[in-house]
C-alpha positions in Angstrom: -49.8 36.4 -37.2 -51.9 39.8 -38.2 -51.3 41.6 -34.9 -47.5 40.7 -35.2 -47.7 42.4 -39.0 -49.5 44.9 -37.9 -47.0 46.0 -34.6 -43.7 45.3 -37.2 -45.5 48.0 -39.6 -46.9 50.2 -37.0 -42.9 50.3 -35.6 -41.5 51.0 -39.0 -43.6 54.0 -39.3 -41.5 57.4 -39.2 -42.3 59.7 -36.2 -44.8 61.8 -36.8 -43.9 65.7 -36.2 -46.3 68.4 -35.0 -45.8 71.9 -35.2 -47.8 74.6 -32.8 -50.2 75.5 -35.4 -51.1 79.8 -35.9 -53.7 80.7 -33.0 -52.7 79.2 -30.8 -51.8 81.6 -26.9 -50.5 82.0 -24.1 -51.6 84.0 -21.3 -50.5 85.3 -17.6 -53.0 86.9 -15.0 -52.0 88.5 -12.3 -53.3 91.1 -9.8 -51.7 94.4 -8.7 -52.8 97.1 -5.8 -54.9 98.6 -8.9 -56.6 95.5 -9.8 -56.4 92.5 -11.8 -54.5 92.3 -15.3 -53.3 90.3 -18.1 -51.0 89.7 -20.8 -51.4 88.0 -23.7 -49.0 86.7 -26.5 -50.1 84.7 -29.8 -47.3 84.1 -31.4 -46.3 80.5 -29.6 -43.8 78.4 -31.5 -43.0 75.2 -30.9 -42.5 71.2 -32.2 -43.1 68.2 -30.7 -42.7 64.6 -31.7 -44.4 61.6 -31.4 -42.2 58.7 -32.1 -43.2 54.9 -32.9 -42.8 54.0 -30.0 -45.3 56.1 -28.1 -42.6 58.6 -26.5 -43.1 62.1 -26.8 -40.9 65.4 -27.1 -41.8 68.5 -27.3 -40.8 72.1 -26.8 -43.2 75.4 -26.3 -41.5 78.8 -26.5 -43.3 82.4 -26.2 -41.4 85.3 -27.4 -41.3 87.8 -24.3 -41.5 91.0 -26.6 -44.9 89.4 -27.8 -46.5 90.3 -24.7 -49.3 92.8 -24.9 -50.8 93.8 -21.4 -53.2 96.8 -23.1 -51.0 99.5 -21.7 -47.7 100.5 -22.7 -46.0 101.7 -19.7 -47.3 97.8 -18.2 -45.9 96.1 -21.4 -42.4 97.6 -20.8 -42.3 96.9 -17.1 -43.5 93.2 -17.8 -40.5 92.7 -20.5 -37.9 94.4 -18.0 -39.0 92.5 -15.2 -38.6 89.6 -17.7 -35.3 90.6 -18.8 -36.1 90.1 -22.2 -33.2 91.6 -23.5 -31.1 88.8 -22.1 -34.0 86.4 -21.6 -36.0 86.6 -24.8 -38.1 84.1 -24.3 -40.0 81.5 -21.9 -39.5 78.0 -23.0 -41.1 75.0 -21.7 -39.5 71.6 -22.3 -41.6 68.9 -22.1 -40.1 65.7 -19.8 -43.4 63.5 -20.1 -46.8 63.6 -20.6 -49.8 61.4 -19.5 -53.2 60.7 -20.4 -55.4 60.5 -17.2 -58.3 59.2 -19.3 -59.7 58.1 -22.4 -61.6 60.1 -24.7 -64.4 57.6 -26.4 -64.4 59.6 -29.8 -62.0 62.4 -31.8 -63.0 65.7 -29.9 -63.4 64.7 -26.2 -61.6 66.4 -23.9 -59.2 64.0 -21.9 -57.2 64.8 -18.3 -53.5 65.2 -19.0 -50.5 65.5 -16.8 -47.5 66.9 -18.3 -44.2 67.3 -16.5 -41.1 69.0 -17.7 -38.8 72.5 -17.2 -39.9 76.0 -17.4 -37.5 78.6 -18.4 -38.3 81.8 -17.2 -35.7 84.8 -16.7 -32.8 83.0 -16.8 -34.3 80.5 -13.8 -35.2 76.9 -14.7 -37.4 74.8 -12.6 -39.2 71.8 -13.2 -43.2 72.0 -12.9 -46.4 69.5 -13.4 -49.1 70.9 -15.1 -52.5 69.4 -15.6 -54.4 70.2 -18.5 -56.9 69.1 -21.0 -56.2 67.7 -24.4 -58.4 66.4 -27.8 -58.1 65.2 -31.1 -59.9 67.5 -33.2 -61.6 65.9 -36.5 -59.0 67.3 -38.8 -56.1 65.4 -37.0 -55.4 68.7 -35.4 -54.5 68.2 -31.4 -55.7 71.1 -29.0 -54.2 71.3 -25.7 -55.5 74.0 -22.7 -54.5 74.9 -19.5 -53.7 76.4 -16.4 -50.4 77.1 -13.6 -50.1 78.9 -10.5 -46.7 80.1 -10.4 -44.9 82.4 -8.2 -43.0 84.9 -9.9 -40.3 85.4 -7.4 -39.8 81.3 -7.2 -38.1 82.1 -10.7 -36.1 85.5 -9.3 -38.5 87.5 -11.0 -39.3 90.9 -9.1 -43.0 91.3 -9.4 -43.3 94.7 -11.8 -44.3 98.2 -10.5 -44.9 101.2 -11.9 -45.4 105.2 -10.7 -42.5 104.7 -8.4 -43.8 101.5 -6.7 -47.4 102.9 -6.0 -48.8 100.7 -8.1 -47.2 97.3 -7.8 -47.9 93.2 -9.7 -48.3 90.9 -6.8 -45.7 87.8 -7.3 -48.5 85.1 -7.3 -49.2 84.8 -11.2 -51.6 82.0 -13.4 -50.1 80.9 -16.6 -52.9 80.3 -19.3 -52.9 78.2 -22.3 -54.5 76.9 -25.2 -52.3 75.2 -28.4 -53.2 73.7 -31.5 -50.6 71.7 -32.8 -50.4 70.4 -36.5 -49.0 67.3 -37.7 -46.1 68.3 -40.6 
């Protein structure tokens, strides 16, 4: 009779809503004839929400223009290669999300497998990404990661510069690492 309680309440609770908390980035490496590179952005927004009955949603978004690859010639080839101006930002849409393992207390990393779509430059594609996720001790949820991606598999021409001497290759990693905060 408890447990049944217990479920009826635990079903009547209101799904709980998590915002990505300040902090929180996204990255992309790359390589180029010159070398290797990388872009960062902090400014990731997104919500996600957990409802009572264990399903999740959630939507990440990174503003394109927040890109900062430590050179300014390389930050306004990355945006028009983006097409920012008609594509202003990357969105991933979560589809589901698994936990590959347990974590035994708040703070152990645990496998996850996320699916979903990836918005990139006016291409959407679906992708499964495998990351790490905890439960910090403040309630806070941290989740970090990495993707091979192809730049061109989302009509993307890699970027160059100085009249194609110095050219991106398309092969790209997506980097990330979110907090997100239960509002």
């Amino acid at each position: 009779m408890r447990v049944a309680v217990l479920l009826l309440a635990l079903l009547a609770l209101p799904p709980e809503r998590y915002e990505i908390a300040p902090g929180s980035r996204f990255s992309i490496d790359g390589t180029a004839t010159t070398g290797s590179w990388t872009c960062e952005a902090d400014a990731v927004r997104g919500t996600g929400t957990l409802g009572a009955d264990g399903s999740l949603t959630a939507e990440i978004t990174i503003p394109v223009q927040d890109f900062d690859c430590g050179f300014g010639p390389m930050n306004r080839d990355l945006r028009r290669a983006l097409r920012a101006r008609e594509h202003p930002s990357i969105v991933f849409e979560l589809g589901s999300a698994d936990v590959l393992s347990e974590g035994a207390e708040s703070g152990t990393w645990v496998g996850v497998r996320t699916s979903g779509t990836l918005r990139l430059a006016g291409a959407s594609r679906p992708v499964t990404l495998s990351a790490e996720g905890r439960r910090l001790p403040d309630g806070r949820v941290e989740l970090r990661g990495h993707h091979p991606l192809r730049m061109s598999d989302f009509g993307v021409e890699p970027p160059s510069h100085a009249l194609g001497l110095v050219r991106a290759h398309d092969s790209i990693v997506a980097r990330f690492d979110l907090v997100a905060v239960a509002n």
